[in-house]
Backbone as numpy.savetxt, mean C-alpha at the origin, in Angstrom:
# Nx Ny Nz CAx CAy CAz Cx Cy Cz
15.28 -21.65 -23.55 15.93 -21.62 -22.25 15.24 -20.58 -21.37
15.04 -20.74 -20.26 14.18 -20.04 -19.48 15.18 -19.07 -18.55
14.84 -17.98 -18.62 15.66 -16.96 -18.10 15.43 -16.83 -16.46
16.71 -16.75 -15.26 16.46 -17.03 -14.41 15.98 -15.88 -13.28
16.33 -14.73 -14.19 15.55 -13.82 -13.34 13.84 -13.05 -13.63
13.70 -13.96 -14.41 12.22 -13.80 -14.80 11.35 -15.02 -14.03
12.35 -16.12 -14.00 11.73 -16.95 -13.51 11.20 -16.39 -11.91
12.42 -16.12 -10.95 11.87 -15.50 -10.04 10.97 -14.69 -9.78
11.06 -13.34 -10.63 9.99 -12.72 -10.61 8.80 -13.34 -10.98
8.11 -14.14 -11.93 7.47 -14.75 -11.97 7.17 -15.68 -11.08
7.78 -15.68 -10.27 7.34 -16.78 -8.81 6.76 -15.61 -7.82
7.63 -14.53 -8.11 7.12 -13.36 -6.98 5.27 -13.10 -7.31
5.39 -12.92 -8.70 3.74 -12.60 -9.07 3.22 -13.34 -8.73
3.31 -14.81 -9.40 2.17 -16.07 -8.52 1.66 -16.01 -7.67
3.11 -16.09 -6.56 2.91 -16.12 -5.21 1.74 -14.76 -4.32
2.53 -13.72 -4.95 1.29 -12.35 -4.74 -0.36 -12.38 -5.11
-0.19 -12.81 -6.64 -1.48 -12.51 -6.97 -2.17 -14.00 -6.01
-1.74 -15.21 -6.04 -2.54 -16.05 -5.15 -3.21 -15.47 -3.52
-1.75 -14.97 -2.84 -2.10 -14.39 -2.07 -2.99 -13.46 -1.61
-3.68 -12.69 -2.58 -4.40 -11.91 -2.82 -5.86 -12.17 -3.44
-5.83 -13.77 -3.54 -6.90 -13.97 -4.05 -7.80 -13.71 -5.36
-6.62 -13.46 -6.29 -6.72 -13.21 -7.36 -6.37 -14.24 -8.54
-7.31 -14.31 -9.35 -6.83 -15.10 -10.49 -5.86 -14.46 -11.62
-5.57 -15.72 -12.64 -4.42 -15.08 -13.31 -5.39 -13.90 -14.34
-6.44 -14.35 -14.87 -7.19 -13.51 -15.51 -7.56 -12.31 -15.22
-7.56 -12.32 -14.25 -8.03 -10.63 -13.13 -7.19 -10.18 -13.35
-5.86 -10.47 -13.25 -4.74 -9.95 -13.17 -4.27 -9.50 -14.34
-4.30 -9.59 -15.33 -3.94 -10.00 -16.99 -5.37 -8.49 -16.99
-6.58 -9.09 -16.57 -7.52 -7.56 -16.86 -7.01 -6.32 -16.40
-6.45 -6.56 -15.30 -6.32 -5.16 -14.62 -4.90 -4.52 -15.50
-4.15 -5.34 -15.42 -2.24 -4.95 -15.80 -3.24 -4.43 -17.85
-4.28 -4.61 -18.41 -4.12 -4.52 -19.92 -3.54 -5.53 -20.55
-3.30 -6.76 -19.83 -2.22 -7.31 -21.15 -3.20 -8.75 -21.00
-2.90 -9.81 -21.91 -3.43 -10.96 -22.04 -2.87 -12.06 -20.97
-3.94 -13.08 -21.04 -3.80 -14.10 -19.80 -2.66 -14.63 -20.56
-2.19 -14.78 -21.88 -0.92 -15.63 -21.95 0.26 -14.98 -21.59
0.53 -13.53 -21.64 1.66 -12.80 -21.17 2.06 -12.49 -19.82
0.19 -12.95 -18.80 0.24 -12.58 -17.52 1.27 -14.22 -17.02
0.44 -15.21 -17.80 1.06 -16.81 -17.59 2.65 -17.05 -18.13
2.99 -16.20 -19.26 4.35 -16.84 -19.60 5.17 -15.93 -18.60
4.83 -14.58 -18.17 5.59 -13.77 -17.41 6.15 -14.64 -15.82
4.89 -15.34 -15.59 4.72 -16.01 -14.01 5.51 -17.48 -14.24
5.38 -18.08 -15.66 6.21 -18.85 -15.66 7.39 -19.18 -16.04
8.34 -17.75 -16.20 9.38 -17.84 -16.88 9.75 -17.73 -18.13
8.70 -18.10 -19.34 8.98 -17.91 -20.70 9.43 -17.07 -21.23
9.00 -15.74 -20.32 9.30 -14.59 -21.50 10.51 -14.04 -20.60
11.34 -14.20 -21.79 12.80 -13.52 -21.81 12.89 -11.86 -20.92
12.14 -10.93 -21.57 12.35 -9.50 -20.96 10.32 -9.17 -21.49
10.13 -9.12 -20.07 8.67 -8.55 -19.65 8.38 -7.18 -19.73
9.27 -6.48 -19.81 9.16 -4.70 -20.05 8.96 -4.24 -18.44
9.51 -3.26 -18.44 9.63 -2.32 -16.93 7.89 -1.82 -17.06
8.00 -1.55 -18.14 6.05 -1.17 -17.77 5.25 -1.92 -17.34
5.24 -3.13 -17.87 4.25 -3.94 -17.87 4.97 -4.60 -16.33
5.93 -4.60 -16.01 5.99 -5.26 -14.51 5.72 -4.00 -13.49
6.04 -2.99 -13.73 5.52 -1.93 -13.01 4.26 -1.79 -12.31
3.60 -1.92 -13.68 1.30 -1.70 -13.82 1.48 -2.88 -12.94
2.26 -4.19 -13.09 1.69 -5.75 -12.16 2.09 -5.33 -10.75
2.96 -4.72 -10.62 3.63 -4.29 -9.20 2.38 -3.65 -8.57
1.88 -2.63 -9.21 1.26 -1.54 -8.88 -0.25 -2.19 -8.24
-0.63 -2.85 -9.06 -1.90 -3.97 -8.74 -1.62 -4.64 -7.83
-0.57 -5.57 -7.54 -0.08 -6.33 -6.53 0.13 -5.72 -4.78
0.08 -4.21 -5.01 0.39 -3.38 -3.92 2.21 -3.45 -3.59
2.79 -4.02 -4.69 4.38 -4.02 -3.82 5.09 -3.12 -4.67
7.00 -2.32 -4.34 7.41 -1.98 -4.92 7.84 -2.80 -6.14
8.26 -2.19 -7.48 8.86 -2.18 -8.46 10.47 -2.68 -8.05
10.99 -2.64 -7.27 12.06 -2.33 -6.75 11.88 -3.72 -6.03
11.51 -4.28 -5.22 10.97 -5.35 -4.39 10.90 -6.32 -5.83
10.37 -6.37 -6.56 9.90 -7.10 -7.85 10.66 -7.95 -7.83
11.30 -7.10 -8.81 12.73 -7.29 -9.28 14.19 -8.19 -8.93
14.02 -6.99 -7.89 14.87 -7.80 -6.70 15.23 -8.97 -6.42
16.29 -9.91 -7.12 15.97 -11.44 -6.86 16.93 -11.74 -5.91
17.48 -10.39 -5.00 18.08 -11.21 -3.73 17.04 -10.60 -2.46
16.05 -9.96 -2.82 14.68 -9.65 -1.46 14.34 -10.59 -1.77
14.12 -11.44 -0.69 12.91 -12.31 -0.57 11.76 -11.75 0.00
11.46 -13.81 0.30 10.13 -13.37 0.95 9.35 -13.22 1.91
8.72 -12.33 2.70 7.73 -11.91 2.25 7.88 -10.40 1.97
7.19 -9.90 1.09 7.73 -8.70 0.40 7.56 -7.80 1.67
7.97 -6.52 1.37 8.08 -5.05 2.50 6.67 -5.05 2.77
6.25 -4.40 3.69 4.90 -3.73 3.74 4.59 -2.25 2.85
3.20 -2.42 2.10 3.29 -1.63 1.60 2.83 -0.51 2.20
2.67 1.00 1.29 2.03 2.04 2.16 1.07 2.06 2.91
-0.18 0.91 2.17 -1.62 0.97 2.51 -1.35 -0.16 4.21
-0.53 -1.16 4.56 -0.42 -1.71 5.52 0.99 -0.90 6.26
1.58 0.42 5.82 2.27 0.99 6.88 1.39 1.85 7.62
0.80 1.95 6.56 -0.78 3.37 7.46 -1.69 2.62 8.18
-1.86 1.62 7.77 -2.89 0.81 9.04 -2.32 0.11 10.36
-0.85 -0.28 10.17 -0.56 -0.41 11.47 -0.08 1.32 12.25
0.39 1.90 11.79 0.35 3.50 12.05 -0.98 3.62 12.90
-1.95 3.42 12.14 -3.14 4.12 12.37 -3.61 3.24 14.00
-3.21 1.77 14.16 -3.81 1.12 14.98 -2.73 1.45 16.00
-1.95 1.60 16.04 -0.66 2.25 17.35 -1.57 2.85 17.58
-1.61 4.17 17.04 -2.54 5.45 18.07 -3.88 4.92 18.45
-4.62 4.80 17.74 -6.15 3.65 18.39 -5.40 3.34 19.61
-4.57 2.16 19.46 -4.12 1.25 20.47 -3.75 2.15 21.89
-2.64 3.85 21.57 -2.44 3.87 22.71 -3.45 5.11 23.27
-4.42 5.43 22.32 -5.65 6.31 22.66 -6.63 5.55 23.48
-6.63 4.04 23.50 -7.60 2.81 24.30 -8.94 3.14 23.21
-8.74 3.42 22.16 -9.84 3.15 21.41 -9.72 2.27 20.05
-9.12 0.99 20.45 -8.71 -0.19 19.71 -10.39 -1.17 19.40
-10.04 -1.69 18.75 -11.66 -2.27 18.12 -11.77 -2.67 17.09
-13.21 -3.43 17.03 -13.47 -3.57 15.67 -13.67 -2.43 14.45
-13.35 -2.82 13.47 -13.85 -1.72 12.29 -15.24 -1.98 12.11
-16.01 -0.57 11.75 -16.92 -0.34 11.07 -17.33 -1.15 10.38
-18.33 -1.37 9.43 -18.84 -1.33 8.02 -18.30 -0.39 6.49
-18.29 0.59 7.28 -17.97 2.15 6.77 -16.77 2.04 6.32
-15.82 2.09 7.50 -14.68 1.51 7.42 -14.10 0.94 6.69
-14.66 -0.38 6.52 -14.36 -1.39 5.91 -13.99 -1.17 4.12
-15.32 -0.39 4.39 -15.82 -0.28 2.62 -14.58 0.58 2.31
-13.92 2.17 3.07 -13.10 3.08 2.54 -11.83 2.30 2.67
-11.61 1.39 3.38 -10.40 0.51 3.53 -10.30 -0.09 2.01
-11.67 -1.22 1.61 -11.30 -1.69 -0.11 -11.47 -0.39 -1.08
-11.39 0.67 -0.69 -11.93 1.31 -2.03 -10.62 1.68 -2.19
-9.33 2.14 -0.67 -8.18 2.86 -0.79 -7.68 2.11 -1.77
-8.04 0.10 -1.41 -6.93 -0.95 -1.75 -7.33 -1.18 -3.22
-8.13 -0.81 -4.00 -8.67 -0.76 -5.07 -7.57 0.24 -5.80
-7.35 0.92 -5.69 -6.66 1.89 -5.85 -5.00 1.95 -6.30
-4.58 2.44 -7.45 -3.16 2.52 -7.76 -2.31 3.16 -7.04
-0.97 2.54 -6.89 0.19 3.80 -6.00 0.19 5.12 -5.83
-0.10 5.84 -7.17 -0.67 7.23 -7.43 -2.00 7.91 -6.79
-2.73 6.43 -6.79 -4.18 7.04 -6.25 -4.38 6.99 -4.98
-3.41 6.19 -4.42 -3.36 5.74 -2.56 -2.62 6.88 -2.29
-1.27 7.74 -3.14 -0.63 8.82 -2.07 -1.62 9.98 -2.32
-2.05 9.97 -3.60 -3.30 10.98 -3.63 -4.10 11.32 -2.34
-4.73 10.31 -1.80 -5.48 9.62 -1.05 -5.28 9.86 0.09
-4.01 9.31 0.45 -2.85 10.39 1.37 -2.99 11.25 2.13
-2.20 12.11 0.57 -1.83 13.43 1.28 -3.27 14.19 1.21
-4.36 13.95 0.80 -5.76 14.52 0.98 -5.94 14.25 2.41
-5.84 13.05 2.90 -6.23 12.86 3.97 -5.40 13.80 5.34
-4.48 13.68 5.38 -3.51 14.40 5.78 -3.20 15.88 6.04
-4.36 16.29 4.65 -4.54 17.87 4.17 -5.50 18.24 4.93
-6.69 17.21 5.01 -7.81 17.64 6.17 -7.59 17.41 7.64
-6.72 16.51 7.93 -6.34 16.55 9.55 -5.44 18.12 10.11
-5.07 18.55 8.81 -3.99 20.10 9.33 -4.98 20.56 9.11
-6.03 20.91 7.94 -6.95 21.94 8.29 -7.98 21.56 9.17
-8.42 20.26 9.76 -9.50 20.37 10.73 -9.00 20.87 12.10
-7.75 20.78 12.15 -7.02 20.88 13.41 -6.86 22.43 13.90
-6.59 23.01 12.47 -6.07 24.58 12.63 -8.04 25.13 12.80
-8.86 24.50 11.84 -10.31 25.20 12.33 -11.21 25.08 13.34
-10.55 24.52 13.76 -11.34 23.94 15.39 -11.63 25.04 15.91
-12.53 25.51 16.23 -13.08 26.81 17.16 -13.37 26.49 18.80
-13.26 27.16 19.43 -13.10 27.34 21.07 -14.47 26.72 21.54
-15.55 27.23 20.79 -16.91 26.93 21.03 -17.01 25.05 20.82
-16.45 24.54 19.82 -16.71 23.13 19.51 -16.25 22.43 20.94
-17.26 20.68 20.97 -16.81 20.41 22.46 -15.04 20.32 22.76
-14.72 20.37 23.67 -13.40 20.49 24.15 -12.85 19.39 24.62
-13.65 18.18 24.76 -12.82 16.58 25.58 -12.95 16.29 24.32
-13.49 16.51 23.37 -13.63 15.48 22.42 -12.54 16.59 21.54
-12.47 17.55 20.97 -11.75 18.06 19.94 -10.66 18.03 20.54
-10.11 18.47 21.79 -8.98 17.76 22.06 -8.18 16.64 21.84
-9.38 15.14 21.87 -8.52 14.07 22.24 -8.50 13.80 20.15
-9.34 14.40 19.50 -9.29 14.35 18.04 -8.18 14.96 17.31
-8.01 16.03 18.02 -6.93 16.36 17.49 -5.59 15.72 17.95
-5.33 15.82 19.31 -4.49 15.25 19.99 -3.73 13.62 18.91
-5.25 12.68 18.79 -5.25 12.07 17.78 -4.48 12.12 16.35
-5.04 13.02 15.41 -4.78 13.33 14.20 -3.38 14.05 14.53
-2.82 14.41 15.47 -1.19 14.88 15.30 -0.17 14.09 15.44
-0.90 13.02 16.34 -0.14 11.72 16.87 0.06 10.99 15.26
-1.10 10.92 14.67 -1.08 10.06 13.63 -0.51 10.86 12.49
-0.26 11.98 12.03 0.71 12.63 11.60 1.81 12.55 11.55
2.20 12.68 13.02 3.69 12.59 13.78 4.29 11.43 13.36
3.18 9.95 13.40 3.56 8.60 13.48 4.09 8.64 11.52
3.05 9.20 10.78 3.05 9.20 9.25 4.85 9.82 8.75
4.84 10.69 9.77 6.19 11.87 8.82 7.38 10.72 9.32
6.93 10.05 10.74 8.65 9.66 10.90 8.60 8.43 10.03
7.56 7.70 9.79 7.45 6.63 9.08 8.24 6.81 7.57
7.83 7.84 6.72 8.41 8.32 5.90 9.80 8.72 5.77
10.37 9.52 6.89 11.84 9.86 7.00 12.21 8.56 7.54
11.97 7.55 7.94 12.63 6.68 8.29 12.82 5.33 6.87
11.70 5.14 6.17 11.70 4.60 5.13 12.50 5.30 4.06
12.59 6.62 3.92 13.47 7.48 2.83 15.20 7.30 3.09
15.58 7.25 4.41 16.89 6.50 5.03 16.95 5.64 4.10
16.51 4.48 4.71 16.56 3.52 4.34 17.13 3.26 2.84
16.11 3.92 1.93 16.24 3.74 0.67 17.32 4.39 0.34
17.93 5.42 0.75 19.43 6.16 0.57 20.16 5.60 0.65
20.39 4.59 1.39 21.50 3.94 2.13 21.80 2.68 1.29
């Protein structure tokens, strides 16, 4: 008999890892576990999948654990951190008028963040975050002044945008 909240979740993974362009095998490589546990998990067979092993799939998938699970969230899942920081990030672009294409450069530190586990993206983070307060506080008088202005001006906006994003998502989850 096929258990009905596995079944869902197992529709949630499908649906993700397809979305993502991922096969079931990739997926099964990355999570450690075998393509038949990644397949019976997605199709319902297995009775109780373990909080770990749906966790590590969460974690790969980019969504919460919590979202997973969940068989009255639908769909489409929350946004995760890595797409709350990029629309974050494109507000200020947007109301700085320096909206555009991405880089190359870009591009590449964009898949390397998304490569990356929950742990390794807030890592990632708050590093990043760590150098916008200290580039901001070392700015010297001598460096140019239209430009370190509108950089910093920048990096506080996008700060500002990061902390309420956070206190407003931490609500949320209280409630």
């Amino acid at each position: 008999m096929r258990n009905i909240v596995s079944m869902k979740l197992g529709e949630k993974i499908r649906r993700l890892r397809i979305d993502r362009n991922m096969s079931a095998r990739t997926l099964a490589e990355k999570a450690e576990q075998s393509g038949t546990t990644v397949n019976n998990i997605e199709d319902g067979t297995t009775s109780d999948p373990g909080v770990c092993r749906v966790h590590k799939i969460a974690s790969i998938l980019g969504v919460s654990l919590d979202w997973l699970v969940d068989d009255s969230q639908g769909w489409p899942p929350p946004a995760g951190p890595e797409q709350q920081v990029a629309d974050m990030v494109r507000k200020v672009f947007d109301r700085a008028g320096l909206a555009g294409e991405i880089t190359d450069q870009e591009r590449e530190v964009l898949a390397a963040f998304r490569s990356l586990d929950a742990a390794g993206r807030s890592e990632v983070l708050g590093y990043c975050r760590g150098l916008s307060v200290s580039r901001s506080a070392g700015k010297s008088e001598t460096s140019a002044p239209a430009q370190a202005g509108s950089e910093a001006d920048l990096e506080r906006q996008l700060d500002s945008e990061l902390d309420a994003e956070q206190n407003s998502s931490s609500h949320v989850k209280r409630a």
